[in-house]
Short mmCIF file of the C-alpha atoms (twelve columns), coordinates in Angstrom:
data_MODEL
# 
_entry.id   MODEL 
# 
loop_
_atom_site.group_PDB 
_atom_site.id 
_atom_site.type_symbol 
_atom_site.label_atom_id 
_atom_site.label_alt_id 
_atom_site.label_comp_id 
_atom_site.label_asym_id 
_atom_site.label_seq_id 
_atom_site.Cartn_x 
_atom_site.Cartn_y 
_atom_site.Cartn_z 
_atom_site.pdbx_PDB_model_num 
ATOM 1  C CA . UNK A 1  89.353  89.190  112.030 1 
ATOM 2  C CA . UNK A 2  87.502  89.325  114.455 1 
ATOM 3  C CA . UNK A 3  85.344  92.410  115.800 1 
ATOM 4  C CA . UNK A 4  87.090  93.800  119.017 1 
ATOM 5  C CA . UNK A 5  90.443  92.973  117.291 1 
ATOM 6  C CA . UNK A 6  90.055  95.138  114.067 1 
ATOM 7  C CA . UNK A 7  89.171  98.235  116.365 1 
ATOM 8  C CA . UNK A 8  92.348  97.812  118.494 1 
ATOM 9  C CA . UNK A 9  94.039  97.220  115.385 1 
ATOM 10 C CA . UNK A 10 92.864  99.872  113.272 1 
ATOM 11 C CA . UNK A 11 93.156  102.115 116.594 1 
ATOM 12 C CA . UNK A 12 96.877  100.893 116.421 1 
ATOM 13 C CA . UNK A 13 97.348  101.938 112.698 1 
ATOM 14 C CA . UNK A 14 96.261  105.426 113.379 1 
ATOM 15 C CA . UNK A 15 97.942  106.350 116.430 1 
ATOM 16 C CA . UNK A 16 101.338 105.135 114.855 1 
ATOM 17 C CA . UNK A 17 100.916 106.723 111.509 1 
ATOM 18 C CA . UNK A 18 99.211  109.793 112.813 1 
ATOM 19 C CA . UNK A 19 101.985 112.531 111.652 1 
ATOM 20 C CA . UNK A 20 102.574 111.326 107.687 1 
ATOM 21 C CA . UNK A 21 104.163 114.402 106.818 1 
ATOM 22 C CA . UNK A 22 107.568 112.914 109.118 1 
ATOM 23 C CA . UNK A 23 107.076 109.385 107.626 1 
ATOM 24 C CA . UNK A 24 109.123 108.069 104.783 1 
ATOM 25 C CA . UNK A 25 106.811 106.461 102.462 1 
ATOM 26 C CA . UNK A 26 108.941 104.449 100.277 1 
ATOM 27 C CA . UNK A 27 108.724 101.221 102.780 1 
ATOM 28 C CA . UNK A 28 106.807 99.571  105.733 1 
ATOM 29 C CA . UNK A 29 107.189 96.112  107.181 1 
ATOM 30 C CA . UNK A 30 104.279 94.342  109.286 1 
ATOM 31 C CA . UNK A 31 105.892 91.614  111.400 1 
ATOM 32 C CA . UNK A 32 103.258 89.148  112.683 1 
ATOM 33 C CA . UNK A 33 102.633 86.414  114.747 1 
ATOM 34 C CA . UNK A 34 99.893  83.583  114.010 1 
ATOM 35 C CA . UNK A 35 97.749  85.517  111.724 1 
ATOM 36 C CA . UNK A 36 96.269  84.183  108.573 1 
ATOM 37 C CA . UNK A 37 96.738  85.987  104.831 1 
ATOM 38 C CA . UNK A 38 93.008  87.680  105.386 1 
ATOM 39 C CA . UNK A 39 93.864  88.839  108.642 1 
ATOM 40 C CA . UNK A 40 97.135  90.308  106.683 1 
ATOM 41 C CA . UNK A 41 95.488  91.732  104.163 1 
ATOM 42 C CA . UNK A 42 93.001  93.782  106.250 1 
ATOM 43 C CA . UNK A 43 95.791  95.561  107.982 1 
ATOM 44 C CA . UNK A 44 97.639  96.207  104.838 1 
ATOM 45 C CA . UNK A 45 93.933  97.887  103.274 1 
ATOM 46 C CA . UNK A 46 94.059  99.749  106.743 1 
ATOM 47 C CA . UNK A 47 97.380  101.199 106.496 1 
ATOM 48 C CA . UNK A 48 97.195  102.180 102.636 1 
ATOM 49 C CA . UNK A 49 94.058  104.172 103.881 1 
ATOM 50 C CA . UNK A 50 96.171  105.689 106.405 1 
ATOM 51 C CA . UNK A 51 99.242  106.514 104.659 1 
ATOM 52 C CA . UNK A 52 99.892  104.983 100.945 1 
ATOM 53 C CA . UNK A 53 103.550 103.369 101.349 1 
ATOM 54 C CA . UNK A 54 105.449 102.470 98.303  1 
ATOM 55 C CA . UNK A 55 106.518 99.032  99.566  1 
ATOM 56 C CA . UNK A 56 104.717 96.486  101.963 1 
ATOM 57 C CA . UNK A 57 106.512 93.750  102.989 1 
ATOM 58 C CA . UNK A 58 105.542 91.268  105.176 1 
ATOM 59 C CA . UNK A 59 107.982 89.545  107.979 1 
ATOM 60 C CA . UNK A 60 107.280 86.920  109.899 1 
ATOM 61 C CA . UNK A 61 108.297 87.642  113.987 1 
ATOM 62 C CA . UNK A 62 110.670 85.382  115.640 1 
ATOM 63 C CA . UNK A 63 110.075 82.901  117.801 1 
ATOM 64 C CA . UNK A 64 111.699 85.050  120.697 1 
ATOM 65 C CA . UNK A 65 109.763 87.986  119.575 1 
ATOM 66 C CA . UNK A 66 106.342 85.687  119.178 1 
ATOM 67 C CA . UNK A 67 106.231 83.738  122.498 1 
ATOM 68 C CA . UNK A 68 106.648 87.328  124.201 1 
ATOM 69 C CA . UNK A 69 103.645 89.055  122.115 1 
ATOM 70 C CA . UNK A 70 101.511 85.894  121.188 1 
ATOM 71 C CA . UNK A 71 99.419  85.168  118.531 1 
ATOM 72 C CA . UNK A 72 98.087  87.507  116.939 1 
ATOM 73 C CA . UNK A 73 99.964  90.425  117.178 1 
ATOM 74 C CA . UNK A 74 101.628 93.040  114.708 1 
ATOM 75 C CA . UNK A 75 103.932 95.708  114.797 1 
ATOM 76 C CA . UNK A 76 104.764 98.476  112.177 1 
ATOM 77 C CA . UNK A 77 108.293 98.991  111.430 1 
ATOM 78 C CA . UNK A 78 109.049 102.426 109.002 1 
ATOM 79 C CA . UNK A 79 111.659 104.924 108.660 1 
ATOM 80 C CA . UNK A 80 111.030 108.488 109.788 1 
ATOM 81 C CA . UNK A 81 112.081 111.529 107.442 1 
ATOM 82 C CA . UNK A 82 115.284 113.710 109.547 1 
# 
């Protein structure tokens, strides 16, 4: 990855997983667009640092979802505890 991408990135990670105590732990999926299995695996390492989630999965975005956000990008998708 490179350098200004894993600061936005890990910035990203943070600011969504700020307040653990509300976040059910049990599963996360990244959904991605363009990014290799390093690239992958960084992000996972940064959001086990952040918050250790029982379940990773990874999802691939669709096409819809990757020509609007580009290569590249991520998103977090959890559950919240009520």
């Amino acid at each position: 990855m490179a350098g200004n991408f894993v600061h936005v990135a890990r910035k990203y990670v943070r600011k969504t997983l700020k307040n653990t105590a509300d976040i059910d732990k049990n599963i996360l999926f990244i959904t991605y667009a363009g990014m290799d299995a390093q690239s992958l695996k960084e992000i996972r390492d940064m959001i086990q640092q952040q918050c250790a989630f029982k379940h990773i999965y990874f999802q691939k975005a669709s096409s819809a979802i990757s020509s609007n956000c580009g290569s590249g990008s991520f998103g977090l998708l959890f559950l919240r505890k009520s």
